[in-house]
C-alpha positions in Angstrom: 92.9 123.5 117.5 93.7 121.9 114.3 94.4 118.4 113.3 95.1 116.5 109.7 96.6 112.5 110.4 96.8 110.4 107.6 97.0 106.9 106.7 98.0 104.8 103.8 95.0 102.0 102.4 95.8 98.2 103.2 98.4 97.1 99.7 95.9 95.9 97.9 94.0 99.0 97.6 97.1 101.5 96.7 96.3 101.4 92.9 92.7 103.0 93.7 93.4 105.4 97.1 95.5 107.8 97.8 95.0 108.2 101.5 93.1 108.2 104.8 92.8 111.3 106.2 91.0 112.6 109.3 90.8 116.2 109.9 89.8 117.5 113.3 88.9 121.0 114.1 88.0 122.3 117.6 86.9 125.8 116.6 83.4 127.4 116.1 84.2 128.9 113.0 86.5 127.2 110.2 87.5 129.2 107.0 90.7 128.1 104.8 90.9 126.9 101.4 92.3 123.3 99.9 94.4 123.5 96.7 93.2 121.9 93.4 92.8 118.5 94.6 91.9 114.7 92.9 88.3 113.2 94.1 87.3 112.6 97.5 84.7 110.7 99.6 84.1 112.6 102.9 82.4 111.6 106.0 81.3 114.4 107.9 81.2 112.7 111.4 80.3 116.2 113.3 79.7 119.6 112.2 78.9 121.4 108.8 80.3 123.1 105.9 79.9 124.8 102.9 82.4 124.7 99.7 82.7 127.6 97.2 84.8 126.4 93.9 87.2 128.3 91.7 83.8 129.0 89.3 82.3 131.1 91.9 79.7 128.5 92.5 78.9 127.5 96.2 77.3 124.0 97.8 76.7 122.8 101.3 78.5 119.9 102.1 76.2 116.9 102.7 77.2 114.4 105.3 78.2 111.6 103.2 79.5 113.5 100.2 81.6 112.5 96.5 83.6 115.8 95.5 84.6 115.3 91.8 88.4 116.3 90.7 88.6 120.1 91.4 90.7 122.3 88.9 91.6 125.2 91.5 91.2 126.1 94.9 88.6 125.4 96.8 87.5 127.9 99.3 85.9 126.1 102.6 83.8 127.4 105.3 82.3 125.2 108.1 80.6 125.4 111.7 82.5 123.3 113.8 83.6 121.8 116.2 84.2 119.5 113.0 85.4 115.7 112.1 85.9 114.7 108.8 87.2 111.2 107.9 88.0 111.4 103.9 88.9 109.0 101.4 91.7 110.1 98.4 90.4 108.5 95.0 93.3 107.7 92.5 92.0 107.7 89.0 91.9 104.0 89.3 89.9 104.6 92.2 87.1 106.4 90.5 87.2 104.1 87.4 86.9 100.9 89.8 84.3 102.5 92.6 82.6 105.6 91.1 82.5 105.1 87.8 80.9 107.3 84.7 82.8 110.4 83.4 84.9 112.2 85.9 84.5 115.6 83.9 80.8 115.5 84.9 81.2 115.9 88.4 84.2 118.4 88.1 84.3 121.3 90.7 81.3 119.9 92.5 80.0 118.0 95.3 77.7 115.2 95.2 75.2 113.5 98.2 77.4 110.1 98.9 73.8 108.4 99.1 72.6 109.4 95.6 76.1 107.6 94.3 76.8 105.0 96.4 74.2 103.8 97.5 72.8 102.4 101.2 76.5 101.7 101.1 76.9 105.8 102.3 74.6 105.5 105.2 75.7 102.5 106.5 79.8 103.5 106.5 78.9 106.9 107.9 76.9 105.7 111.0 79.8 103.5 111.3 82.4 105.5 111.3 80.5 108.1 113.7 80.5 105.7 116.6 84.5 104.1 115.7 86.3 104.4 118.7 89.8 105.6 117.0 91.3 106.5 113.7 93.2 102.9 113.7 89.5 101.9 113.6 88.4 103.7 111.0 90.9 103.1 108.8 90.3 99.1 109.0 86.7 100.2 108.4 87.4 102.2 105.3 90.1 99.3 104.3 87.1 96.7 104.0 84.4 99.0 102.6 86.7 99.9 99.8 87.7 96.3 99.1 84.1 95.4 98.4 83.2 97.9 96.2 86.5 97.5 94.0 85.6 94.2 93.9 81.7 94.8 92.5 81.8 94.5 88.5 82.9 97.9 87.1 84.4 98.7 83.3 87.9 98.0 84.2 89.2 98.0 80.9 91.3 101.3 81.1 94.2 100.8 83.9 96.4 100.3 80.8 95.8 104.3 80.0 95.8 105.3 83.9 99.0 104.1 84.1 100.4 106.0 81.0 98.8 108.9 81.7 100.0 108.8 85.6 103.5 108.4 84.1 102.9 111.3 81.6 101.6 113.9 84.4 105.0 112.3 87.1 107.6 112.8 84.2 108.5 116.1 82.5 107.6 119.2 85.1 105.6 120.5 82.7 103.9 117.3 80.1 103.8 117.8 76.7 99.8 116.6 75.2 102.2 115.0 71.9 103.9 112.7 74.2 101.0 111.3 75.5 99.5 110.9 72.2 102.1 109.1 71.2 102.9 106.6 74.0 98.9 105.1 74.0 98.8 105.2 70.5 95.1 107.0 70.6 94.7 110.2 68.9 94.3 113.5 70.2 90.3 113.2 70.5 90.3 110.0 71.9 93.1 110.6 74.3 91.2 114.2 75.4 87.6 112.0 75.7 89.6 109.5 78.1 91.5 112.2 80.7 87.8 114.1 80.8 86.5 111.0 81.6 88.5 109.4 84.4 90.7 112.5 85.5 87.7 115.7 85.1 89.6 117.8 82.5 91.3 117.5 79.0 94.8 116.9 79.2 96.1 120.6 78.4 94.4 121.5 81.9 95.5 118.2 83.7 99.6 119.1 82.4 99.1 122.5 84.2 96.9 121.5 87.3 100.1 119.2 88.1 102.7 121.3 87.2 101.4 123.7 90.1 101.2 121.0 92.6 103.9 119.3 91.5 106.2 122.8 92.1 104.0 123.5 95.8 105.4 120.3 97.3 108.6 121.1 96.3 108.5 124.7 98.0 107.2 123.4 100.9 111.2 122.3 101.3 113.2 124.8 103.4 115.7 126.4 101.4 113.9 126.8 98.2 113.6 129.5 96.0 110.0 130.0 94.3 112.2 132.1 91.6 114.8 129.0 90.7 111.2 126.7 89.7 109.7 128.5 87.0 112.6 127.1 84.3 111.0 127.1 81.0 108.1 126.0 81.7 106.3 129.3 82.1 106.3 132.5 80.0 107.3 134.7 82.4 106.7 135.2 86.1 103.4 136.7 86.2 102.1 133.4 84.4 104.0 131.6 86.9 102.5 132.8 89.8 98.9 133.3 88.1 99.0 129.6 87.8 100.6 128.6 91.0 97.3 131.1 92.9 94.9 129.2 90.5 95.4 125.7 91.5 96.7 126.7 94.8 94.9 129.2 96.2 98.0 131.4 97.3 101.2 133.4 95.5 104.2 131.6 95.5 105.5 133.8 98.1 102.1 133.1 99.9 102.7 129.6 99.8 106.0 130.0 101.3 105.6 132.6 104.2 102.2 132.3 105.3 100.7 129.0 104.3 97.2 128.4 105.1 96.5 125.8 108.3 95.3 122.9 105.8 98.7 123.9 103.9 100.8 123.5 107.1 98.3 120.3 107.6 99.0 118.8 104.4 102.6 118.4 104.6 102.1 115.4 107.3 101.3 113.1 104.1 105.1 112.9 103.6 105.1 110.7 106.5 103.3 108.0 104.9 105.4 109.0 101.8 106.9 105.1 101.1 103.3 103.8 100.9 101.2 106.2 98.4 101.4 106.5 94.5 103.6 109.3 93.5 100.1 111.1 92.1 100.1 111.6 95.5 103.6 111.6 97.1 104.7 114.5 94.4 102.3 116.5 94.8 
């Protein structure tokens, strides 16, 4: 048996997490892959797991782990049974409580510990003996609150928040637009996304341009075909794309989702409560 329940962070806290999630899975052996997705702090509360990333390259998923901003699918493979309690870092999220460039820890998985701090230890022994997800939520709600509120370089929200709009506006974001709305030029903007989103702009238009089109076919009734517009050359690049960032065809997607695909649509629950980074794709 498989279980995803998610949770929106307290107000306060919606400019720098996406969501609460806890995944459950009552199986010996778990295999599945998780689309192109933004950073993550994960708890492993029982069980283990290994990731392999779009580059081929493989880690073992610590117990307290940071994931950096991935730019394809993720293949997973754990030893279960297995309880995961994850935390969804906006890029505000990663400016205010990670900090350092993004693009350095992109497609890879980092020991919580070596990041965070004795902060890691203490939430995961926490969390392991937290009597119900209502409980761990309020858990993660004050653990975050204190480390946005540590001193961090906060002088960038004003570029998060054009960049955010760039990536939610046009399907598919023109670099020139973003250029010109923060006024920076094409080397600064390009040192900025690498920093606090993992990859140059180019890469960050097309990453959510995939996702962007997934949530919409998760819709019943929607043609993969009547998506592609213009903003693909034909519809081999279309679905080459989609399978990168996705990990399955359009048609794939569609038909035979992957559990954590089925799993994932449960977010649009919370839908009226997470940034539209989040809700849109």
């Amino acid at each position: 048996m498989l279980s995803l329940r998610y949770a929106a962070p307290a107000p306060e806290l919606r400019e720098f997490i996406s969501t609460y999630y806890l995944f459950r899975a009552d199986l010996s052996d778990i295999a599945d892959s998780t689309r192109a997705d933004l950073p993550q702090i994960r708890f492993m509360l029982s069980g283990s797991g290994h990731y392999t990333f779009g580059d081929g390259s493989k880690a073992k998923c610590p117990e307290a782990m940071v994931t950096g901003p991935t730019t394809s699918a993720t293949r997973i493979t754990a030893k279960g049974p297995l309880v995961v309690f994850g935390i969804g870092l906006l890029p505000a999220g990663w400016n205010a409580i990670i900090g350092g460039s993004a693009a350095e820890m992109t497609d890879l998985v980092e020991d919580a510990r070596a990041v965070l701090g004795t902060f890691a230890e203490d939430m995961l022994d926490i969390l392991r003996h937290s009597q119900s997800f209502d409980n761990m939520i309020g858990i993660a709600d004050l653990s975050m609150r204190s480390l946005v509120q540590q001193p961090r370089d906060r002088p960038l929200e004003w570029f998060i928040h054009a960049t955010n709009e760039w990536l939610m506006g046009d399907i598919s974001p023109n670099v020139d637009t973003l250029i010109a709305e923060t006024g920076l030029s094409g080397r600064q903007v390009e040192r900025l996304t690498n920093r606090i989103y993992g990859a140059p702009p180019k890469l960050l238009a097309r990453k959510y341009r995939a996702l962007r089109i997934a949530s919409s076919l998760s819709d019943e009734g929607v043609d993969w075909q009547d998506l592609m517009g213009d903003a693909f050359y034909d519809q081999s690049h279309f679905i080459r794309e989609f399978k990168r960032f996705t990990g399955q065809t359009p048609r794939q997607f569609q038909l035979v989702p992957t559990p954590l695909t089925r799993l994932m649509t449960a977010r649009r629950r919370i839908s009226g409560l997470v940034s539209p980074l989040t809700l849109k794709t």
